[in-house]
N, CA, C and O atoms as a Maestro MAE file, in Angstrom:
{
 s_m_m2io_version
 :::
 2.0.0
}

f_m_ct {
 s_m_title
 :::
 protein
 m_atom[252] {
  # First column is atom index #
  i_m_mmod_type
  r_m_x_coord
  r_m_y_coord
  r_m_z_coord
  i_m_residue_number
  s_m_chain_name
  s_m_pdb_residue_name
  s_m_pdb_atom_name
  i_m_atomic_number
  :::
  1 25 0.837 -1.192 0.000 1 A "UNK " " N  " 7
  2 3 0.000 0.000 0.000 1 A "UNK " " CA " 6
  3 2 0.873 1.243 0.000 1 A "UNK " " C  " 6
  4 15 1.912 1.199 0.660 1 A "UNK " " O  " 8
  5 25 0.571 2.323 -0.655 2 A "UNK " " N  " 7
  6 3 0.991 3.440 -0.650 2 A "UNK " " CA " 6
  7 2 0.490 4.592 0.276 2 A "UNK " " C  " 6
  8 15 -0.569 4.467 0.893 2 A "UNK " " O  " 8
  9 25 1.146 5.546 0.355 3 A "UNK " " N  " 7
  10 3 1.144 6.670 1.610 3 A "UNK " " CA " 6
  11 2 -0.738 6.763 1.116 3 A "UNK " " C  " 6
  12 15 -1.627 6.587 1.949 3 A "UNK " " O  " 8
  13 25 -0.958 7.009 -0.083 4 A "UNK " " N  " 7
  14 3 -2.640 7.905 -0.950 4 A "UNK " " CA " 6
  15 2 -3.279 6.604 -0.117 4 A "UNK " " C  " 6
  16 15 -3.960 6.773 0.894 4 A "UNK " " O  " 8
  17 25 -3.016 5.454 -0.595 5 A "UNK " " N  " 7
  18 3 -4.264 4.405 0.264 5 A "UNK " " CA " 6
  19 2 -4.527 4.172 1.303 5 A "UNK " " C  " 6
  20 15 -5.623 3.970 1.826 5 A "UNK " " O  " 8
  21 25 -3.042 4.185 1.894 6 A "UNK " " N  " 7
  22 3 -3.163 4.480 3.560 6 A "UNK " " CA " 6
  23 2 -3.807 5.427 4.013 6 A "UNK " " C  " 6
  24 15 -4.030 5.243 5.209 6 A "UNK " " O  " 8
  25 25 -4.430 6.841 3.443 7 A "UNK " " N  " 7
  26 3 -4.456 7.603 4.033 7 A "UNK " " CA " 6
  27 2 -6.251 7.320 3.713 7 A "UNK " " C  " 6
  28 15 -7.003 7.436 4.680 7 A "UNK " " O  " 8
  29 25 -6.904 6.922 2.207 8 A "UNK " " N  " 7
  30 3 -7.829 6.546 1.896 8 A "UNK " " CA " 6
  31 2 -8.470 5.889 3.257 8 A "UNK " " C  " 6
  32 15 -9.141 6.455 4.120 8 A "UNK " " O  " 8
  33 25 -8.095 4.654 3.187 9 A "UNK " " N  " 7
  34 3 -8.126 3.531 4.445 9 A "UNK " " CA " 6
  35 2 -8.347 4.452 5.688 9 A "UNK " " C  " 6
  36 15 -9.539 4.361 5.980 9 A "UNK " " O  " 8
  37 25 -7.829 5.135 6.376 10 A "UNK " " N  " 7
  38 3 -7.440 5.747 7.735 10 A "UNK " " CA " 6
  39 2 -9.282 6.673 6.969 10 A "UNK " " C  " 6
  40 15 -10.426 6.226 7.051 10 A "UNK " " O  " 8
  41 25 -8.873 7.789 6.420 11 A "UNK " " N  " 7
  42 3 -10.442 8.316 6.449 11 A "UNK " " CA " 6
  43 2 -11.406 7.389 6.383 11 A "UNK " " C  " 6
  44 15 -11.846 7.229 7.522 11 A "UNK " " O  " 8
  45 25 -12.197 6.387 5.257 12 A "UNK " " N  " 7
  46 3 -12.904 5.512 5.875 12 A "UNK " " CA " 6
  47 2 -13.280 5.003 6.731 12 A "UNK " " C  " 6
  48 15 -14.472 4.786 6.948 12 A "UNK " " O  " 8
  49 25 -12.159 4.620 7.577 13 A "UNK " " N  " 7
  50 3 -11.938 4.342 9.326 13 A "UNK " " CA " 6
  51 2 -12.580 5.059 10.091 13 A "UNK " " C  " 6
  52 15 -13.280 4.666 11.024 13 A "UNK " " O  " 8
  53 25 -12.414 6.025 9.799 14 A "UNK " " N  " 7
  54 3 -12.799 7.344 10.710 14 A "UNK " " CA " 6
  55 2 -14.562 7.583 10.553 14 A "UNK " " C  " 6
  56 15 -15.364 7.647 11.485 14 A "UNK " " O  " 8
  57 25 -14.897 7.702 8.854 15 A "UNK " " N  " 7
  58 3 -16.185 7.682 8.879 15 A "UNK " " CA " 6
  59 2 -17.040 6.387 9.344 15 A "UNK " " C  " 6
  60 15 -18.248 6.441 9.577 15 A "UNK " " O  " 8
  61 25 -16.323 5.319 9.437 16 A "UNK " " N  " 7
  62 3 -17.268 4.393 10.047 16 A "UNK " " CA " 6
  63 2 -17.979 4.241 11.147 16 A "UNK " " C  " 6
  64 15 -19.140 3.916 11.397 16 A "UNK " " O  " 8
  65 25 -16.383 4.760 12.182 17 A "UNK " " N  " 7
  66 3 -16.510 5.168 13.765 17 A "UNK " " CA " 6
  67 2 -17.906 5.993 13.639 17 A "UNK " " C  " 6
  68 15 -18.961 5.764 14.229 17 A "UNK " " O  " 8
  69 25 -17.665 6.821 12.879 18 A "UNK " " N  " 7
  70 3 -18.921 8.736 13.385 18 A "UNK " " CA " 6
  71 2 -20.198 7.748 12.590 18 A "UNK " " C  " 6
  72 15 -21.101 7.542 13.401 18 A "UNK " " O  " 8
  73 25 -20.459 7.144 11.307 19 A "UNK " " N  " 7
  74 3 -21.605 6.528 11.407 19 A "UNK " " CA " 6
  75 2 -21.956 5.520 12.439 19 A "UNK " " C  " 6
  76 15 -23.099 5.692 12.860 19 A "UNK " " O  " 8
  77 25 -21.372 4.596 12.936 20 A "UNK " " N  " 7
  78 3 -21.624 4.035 14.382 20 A "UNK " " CA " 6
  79 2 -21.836 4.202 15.063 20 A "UNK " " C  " 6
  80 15 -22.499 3.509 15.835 20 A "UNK " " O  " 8
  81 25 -21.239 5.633 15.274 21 A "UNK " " N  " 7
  82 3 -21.715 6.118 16.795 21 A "UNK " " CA " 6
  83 2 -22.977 7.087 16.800 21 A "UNK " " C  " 6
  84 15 -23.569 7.353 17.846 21 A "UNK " " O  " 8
  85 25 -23.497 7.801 15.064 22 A "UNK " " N  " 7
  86 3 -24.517 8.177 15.082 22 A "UNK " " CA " 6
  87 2 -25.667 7.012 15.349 22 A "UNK " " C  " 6
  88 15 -26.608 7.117 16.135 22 A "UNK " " O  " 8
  89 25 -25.472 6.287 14.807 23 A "UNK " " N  " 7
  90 3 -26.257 5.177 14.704 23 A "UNK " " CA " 6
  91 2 -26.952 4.751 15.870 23 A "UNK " " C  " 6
  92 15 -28.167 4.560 15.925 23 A "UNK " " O  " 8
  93 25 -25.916 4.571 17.053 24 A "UNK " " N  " 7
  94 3 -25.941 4.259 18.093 24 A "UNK " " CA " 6
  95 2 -26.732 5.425 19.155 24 A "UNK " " C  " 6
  96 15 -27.049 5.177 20.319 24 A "UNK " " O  " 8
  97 25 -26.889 6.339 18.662 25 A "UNK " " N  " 7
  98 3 -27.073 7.852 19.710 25 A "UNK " " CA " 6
  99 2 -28.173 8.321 19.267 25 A "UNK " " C  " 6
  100 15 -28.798 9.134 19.947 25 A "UNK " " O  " 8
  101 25 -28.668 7.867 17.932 26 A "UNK " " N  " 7
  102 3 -29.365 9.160 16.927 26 A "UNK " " CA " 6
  103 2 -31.286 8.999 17.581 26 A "UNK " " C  " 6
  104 15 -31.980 8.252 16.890 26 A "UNK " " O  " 8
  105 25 -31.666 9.365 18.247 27 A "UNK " " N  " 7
  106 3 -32.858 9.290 19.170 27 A "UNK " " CA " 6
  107 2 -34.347 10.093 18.379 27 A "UNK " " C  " 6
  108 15 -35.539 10.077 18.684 27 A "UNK " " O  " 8
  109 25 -33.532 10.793 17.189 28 A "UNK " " N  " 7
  110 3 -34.432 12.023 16.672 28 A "UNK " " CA " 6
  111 2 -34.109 12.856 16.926 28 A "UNK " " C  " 6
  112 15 -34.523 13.680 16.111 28 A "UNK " " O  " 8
  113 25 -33.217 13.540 18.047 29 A "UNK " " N  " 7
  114 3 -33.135 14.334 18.335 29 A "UNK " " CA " 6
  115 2 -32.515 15.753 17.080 29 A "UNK " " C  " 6
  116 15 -32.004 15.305 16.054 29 A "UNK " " O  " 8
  117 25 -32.574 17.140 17.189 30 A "UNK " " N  " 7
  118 3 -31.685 17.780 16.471 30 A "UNK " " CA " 6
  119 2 -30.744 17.365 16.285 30 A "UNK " " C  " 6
  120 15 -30.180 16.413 16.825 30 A "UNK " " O  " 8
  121 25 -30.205 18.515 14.890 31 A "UNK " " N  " 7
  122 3 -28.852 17.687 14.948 31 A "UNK " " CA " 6
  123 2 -27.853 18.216 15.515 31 A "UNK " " C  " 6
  124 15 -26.863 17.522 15.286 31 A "UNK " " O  " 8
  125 25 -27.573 19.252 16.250 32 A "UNK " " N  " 7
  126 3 -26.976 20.101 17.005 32 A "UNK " " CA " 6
  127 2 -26.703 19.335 18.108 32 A "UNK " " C  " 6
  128 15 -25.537 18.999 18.317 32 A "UNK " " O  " 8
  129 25 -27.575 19.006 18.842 33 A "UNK " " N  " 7
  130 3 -27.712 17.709 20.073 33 A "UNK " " CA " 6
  131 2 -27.196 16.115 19.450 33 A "UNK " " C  " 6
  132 15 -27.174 15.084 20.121 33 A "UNK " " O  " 8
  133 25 -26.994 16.182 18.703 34 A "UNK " " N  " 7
  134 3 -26.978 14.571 18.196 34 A "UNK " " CA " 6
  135 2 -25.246 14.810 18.022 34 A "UNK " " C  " 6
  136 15 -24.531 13.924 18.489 34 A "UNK " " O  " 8
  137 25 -24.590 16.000 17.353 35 A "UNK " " N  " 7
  138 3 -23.329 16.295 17.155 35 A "UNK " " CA " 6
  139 2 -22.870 16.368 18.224 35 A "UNK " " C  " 6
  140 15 -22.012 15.498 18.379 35 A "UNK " " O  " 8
  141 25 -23.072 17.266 19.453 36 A "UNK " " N  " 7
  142 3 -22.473 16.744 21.035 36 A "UNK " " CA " 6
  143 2 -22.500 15.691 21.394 36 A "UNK " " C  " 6
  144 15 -21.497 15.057 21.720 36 A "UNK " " O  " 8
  145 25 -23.902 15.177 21.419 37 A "UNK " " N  " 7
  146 3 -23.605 13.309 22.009 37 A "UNK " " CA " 6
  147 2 -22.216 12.737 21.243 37 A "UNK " " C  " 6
  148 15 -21.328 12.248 21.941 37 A "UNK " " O  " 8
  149 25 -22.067 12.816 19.810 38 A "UNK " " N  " 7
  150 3 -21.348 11.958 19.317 38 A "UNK " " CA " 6
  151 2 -20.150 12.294 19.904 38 A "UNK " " C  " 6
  152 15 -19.330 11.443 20.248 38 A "UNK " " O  " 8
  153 25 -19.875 14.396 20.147 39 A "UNK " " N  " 7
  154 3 -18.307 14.456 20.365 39 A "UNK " " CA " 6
  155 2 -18.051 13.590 21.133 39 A "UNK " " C  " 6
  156 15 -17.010 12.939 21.045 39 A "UNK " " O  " 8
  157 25 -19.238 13.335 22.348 40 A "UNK " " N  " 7
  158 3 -18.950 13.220 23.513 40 A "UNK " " CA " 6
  159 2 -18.546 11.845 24.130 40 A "UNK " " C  " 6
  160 15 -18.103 11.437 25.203 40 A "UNK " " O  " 8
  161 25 -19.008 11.209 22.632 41 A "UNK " " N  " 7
  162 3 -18.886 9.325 22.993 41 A "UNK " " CA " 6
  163 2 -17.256 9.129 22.132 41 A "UNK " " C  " 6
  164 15 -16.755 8.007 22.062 41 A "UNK " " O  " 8
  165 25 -16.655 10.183 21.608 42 A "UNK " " N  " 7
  166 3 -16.055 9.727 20.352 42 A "UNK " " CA " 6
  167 2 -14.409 10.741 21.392 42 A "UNK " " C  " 6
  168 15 -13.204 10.630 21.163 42 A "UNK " " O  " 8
  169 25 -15.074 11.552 22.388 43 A "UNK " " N  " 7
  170 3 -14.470 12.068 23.184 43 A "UNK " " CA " 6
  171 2 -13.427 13.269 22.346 43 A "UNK " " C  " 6
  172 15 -12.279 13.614 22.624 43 A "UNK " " O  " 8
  173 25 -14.249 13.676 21.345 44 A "UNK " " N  " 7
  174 3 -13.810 14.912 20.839 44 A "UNK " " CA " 6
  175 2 -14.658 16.181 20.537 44 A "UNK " " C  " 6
  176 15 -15.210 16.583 19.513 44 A "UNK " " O  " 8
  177 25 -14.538 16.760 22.062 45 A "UNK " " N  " 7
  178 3 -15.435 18.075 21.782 45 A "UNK " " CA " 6
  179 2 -15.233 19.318 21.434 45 A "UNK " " C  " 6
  180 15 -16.080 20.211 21.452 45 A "UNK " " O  " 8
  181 25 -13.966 19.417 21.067 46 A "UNK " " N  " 7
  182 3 -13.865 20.379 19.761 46 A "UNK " " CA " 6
  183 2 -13.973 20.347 18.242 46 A "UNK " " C  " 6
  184 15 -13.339 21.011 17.421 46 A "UNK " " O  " 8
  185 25 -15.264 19.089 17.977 47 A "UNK " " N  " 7
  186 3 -15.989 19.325 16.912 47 A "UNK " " CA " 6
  187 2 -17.078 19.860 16.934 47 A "UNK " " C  " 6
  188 15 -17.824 20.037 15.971 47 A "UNK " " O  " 8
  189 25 -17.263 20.181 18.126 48 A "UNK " " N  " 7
  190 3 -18.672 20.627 18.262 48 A "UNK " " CA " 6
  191 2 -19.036 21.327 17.269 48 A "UNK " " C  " 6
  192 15 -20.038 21.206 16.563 48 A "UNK " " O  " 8
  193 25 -17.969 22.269 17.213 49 A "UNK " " N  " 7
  194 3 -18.453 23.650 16.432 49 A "UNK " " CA " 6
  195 2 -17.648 24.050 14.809 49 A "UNK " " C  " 6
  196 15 -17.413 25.099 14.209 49 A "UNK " " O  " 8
  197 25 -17.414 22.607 14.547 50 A "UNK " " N  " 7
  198 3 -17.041 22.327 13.260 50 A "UNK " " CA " 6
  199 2 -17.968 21.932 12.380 50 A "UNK " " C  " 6
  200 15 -18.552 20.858 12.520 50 A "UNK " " O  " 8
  201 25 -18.186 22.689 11.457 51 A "UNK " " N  " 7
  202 3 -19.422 22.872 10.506 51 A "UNK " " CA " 6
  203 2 -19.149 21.631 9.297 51 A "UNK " " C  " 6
  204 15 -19.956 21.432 8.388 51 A "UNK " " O  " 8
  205 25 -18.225 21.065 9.420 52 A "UNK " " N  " 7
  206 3 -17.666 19.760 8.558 52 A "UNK " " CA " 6
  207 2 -18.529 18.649 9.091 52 A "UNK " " C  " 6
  208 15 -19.423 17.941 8.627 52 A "UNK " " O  " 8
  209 25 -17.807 18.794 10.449 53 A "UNK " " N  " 7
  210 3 -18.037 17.598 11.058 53 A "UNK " " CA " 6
  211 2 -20.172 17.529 11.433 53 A "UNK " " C  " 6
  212 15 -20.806 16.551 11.035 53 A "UNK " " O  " 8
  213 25 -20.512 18.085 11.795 54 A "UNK " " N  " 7
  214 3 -21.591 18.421 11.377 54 A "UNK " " CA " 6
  215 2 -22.488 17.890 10.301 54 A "UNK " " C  " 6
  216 15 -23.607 17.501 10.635 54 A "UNK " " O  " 8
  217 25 -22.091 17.827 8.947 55 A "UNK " " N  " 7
  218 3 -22.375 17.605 7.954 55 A "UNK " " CA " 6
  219 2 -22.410 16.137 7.783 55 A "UNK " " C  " 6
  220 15 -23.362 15.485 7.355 55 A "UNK " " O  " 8
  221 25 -21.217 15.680 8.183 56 A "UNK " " N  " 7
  222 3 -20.796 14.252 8.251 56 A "UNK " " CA " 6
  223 2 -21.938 13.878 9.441 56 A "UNK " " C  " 6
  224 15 -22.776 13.039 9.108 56 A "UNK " " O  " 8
  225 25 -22.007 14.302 10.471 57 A "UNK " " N  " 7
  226 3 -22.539 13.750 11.137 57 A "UNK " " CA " 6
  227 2 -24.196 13.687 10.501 57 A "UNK " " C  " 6
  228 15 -24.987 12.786 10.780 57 A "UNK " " O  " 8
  229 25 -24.456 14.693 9.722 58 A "UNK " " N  " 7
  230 3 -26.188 14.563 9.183 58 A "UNK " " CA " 6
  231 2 -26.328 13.909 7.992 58 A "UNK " " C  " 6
  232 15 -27.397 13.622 7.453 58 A "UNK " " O  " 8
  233 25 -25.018 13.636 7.516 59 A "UNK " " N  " 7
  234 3 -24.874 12.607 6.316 59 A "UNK " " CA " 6
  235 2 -25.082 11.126 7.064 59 A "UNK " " C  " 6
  236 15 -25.991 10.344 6.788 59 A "UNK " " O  " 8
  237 25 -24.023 10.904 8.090 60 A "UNK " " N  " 7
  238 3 -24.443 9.904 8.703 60 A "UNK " " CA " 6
  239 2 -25.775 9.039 9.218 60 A "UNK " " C  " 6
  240 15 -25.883 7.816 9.305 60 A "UNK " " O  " 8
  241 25 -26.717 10.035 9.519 61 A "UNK " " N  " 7
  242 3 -28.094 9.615 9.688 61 A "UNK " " CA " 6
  243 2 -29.059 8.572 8.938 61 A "UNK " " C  " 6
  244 15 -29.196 8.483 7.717 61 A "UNK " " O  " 8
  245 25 -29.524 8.013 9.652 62 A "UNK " " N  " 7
  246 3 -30.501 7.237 8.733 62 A "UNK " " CA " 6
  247 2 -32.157 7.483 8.744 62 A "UNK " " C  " 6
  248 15 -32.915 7.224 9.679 62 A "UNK " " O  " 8
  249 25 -32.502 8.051 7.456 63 A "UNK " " N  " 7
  250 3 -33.177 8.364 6.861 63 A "UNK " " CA " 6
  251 2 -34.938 7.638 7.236 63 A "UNK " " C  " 6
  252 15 -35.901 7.963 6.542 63 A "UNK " " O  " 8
  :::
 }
 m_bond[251] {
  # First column is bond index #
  i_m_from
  i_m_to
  i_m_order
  :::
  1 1 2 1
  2 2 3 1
  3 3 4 2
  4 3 5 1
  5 5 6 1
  6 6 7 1
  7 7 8 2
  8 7 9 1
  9 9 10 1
  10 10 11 1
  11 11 12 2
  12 11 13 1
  13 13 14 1
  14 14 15 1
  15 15 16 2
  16 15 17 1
  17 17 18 1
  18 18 19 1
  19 19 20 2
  20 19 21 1
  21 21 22 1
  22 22 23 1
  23 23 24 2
  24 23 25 1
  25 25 26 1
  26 26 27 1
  27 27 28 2
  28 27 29 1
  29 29 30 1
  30 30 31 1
  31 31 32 2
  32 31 33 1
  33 33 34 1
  34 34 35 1
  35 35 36 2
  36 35 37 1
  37 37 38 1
  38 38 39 1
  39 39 40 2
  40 39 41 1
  41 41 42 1
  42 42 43 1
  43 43 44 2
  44 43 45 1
  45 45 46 1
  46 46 47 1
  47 47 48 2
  48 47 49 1
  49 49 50 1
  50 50 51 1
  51 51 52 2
  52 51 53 1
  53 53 54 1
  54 54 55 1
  55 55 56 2
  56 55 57 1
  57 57 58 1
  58 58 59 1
  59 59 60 2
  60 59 61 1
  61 61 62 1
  62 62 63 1
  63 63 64 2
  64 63 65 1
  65 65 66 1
  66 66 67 1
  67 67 68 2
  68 67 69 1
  69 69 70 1
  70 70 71 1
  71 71 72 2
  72 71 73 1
  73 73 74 1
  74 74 75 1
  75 75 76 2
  76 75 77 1
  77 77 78 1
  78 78 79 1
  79 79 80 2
  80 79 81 1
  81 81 82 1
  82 82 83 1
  83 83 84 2
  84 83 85 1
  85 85 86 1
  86 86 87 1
  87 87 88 2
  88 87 89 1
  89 89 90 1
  90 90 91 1
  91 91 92 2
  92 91 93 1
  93 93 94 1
  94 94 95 1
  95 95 96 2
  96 95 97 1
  97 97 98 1
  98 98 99 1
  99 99 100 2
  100 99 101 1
  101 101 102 1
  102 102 103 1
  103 103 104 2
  104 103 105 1
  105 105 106 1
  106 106 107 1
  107 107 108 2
  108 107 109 1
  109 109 110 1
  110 110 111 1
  111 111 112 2
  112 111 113 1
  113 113 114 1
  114 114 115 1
  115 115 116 2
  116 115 117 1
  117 117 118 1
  118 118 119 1
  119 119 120 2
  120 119 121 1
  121 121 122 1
  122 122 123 1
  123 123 124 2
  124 123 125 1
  125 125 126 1
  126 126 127 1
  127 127 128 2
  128 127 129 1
  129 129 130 1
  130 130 131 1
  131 131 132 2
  132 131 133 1
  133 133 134 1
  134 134 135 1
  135 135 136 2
  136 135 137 1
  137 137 138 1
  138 138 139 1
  139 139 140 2
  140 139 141 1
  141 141 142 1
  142 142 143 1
  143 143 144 2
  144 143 145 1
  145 145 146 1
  146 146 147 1
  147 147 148 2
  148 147 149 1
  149 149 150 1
  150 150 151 1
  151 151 152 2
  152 151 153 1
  153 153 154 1
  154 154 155 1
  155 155 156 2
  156 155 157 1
  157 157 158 1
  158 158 159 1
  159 159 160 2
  160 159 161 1
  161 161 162 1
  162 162 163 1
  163 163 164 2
  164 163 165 1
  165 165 166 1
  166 166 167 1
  167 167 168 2
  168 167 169 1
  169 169 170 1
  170 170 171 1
  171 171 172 2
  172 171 173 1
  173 173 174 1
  174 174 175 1
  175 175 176 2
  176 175 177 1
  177 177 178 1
  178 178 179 1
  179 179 180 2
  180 179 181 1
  181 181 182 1
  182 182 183 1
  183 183 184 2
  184 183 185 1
  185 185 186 1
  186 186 187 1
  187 187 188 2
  188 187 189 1
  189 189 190 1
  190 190 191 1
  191 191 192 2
  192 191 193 1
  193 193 194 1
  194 194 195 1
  195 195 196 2
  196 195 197 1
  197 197 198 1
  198 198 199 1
  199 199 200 2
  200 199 201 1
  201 201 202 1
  202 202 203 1
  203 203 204 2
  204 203 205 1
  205 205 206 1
  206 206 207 1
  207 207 208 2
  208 207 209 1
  209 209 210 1
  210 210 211 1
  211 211 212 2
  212 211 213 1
  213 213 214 1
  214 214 215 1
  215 215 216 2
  216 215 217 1
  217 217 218 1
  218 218 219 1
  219 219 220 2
  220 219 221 1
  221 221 222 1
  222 222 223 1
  223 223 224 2
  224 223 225 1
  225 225 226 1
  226 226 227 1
  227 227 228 2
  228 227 229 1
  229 229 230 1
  230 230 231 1
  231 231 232 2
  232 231 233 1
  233 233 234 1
  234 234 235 1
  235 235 236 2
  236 235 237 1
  237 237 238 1
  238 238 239 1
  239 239 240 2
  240 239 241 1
  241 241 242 1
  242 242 243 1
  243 243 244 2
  244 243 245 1
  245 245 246 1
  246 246 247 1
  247 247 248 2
  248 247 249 1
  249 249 250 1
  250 250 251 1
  251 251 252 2
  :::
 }
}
């Protein structure tokens, strides 16, 4: 594997975790509230107020 796939691999990784753990949390609630729970299980709460992460996290949702 090269540095590009490794790094492919490692993001995937990452989005699996944040869909899992939406998955796991997602009650209905907003999504403002649903983005803290996750920092908070994923133990990173300086995404709170990351408008990325956010996104990902409402992408994550199931519909």
């Amino acid at each position: 594997m090269n540095i590009r796939q490794i790094k492919i691999a490692e993001g995937k990784e990452i989005v699996n975790i944040i869909e899992k753990t939406v998955n796991e949390n997602d009650k209905g609630q907003e999504n403002k509230a649903l983005v803290d729970s996750v920092c908070e299980r994923l133990n990173m709460p300086f995404l709170k107020t990351n408008p990325l992460f956010a996104r990902t996290v409402e992408a994550c949702r199931k519909e």
